[in-house]
C-alpha positions in Angstrom: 46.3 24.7 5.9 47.1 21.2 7.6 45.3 22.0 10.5 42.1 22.9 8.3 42.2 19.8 6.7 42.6 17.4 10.1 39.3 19.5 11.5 37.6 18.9 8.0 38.2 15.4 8.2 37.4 15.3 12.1 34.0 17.1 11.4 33.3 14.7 8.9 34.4 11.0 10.7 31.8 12.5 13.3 28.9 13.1 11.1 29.3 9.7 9.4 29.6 8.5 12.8 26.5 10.1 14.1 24.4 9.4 10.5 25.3 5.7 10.7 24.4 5.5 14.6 21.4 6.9 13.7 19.3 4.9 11.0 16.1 6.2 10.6 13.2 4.7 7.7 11.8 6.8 5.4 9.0 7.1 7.2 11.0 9.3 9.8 10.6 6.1 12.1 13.5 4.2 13.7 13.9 0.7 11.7 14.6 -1.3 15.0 11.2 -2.5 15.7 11.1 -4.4 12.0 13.2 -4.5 8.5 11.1 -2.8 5.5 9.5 -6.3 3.4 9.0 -6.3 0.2 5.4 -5.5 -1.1 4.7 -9.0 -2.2 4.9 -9.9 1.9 2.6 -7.6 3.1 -1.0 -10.4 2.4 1.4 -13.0 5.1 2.1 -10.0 7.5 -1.2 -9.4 7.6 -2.6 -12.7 8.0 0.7 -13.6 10.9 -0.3 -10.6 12.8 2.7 -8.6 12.0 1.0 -5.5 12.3 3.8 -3.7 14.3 5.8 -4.5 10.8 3.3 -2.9 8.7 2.6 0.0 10.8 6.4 1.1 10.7 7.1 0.6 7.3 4.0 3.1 6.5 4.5 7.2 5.6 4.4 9.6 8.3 1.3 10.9 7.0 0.0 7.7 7.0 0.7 7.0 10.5 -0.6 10.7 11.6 -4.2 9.3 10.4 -4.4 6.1 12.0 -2.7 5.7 15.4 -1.0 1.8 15.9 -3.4 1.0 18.2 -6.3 1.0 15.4 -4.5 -0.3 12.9 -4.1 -3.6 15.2 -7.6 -3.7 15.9 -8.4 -3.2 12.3 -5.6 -5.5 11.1 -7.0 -8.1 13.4 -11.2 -7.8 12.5 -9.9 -7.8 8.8 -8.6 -11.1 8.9 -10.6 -13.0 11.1 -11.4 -15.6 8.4 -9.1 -15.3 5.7 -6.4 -18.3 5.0 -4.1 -16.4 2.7 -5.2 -13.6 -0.2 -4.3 -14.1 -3.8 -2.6 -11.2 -5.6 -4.9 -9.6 -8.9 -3.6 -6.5 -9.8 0.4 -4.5 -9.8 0.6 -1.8 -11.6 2.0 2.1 -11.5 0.8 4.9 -10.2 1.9 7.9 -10.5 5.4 7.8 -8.4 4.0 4.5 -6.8 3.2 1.1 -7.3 0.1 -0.3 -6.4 -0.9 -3.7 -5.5 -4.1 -5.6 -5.0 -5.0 -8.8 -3.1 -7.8 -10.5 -2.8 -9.1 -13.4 0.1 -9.1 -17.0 -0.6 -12.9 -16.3 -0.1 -13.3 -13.6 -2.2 -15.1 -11.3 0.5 -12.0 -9.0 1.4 -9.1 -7.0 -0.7 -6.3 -5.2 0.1 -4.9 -2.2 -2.1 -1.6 -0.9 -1.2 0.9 1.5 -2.7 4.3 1.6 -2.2 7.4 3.7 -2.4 10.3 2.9 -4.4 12.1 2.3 -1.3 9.2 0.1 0.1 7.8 2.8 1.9 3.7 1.9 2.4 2.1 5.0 1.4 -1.5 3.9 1.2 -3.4 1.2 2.7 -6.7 0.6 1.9 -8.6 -3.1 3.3 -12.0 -3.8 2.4 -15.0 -5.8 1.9 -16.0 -7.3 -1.4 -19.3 -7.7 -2.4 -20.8 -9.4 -5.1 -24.8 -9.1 -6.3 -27.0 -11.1 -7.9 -27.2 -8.1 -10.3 -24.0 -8.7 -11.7 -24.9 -11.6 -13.8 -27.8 -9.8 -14.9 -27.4 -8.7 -18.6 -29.9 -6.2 -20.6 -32.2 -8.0 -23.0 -32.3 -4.3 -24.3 -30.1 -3.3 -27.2 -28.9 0.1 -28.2 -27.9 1.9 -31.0 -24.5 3.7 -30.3 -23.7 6.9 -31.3 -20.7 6.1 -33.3 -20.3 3.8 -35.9 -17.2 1.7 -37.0 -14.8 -0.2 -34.2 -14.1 0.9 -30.7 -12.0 -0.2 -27.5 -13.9 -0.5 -24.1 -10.9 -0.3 -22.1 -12.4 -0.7 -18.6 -14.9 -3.6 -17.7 -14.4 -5.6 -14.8 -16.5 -7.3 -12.4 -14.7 -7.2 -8.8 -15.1 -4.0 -6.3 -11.5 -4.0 -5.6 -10.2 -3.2 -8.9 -13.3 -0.6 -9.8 -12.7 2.2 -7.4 -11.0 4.8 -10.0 -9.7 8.0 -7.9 -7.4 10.4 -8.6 -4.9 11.0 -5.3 -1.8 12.3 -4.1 0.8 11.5 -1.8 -0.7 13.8 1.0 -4.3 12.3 0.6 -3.6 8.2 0.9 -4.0 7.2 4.0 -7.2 5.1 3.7 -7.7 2.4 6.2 
């Protein structure tokens, strides 16, 4: 019975040995190349070029749909211009949280959703545009169908923050 216990606790030294000689993300990715950052980081890793950073703290699944090499390129044509973005939107979503920035210039946003465990999940950069039709008002007026009080509970005037989608996990690779 001694001898069971001395090759149970042998058998387990060397799986905690080989588990903590072996630190792997949750991405599946080794964590040498860059520490996960916080989600509030990710507009200044952008904008110092850290995109070897960014692209190993993202999901497998992202990383399956865009290879490292186009998310430099990418990462670089996005933010030609920009001096820092401004954040405008956190908020939860479904087991994530997503965040939105948006450029000093107002031309280009970045959406984002992260793991608990800082894991990038989706990454979406884009353009921003505004148009002269959007201070444009109706001189028309309309009779509802309803009568009495009622809550518009979406109105908002910025491209970045009216995208509504429905997605999972599998499906957020967007970059």
């Amino acid at each position: 019975m001694k001898r069971l216990g001395k090759i149970s606790l042998a058998l387990l030294a060397v799986i905690v040995i080989v588990a903590c000689s072996n630190k792997k993300g949750s991405n599946g990715e080794n964590d040498s190349p860059s520490q996960s950052f916080p989600p509030e980081d990710l507009p200044e890793k952008f904008l110092a070029g850290e995109f070897e950073a960014i692209y190993h703290q993202t999901s497998k699944a992202f990383q399956e749909s865009v290879s490292l090499k186009e998310f430099k390129k990418l990462g670089k044509d996005f933010t030609k211009g920009v001096n820092n973005f401004e954040s405008v939107s956190t908020m939860p979503v479904q087991a994530f949280t997503e965040y939105q920035w948006i450029s000093d210039a107002g031309d280009k946003g970045i959406r984002s959703y992260f793991a608990e465990d800082y894991t990038i999940e989706g990454l979406q950069v884009l353009p921003i545009h505004s148009y002269e039709s959007d201070e444009v008002y109706t001189k028309n007026t309309y009779q509802m169908p309803m009568a009495g009080e009622w809550f518009t509970f979406w109105v908002v005037r910025m491209s970045l923050s009216t995208i509504i989608m429905q997605w999972k996990a599998k499906d957020m690779p967007m970059i």
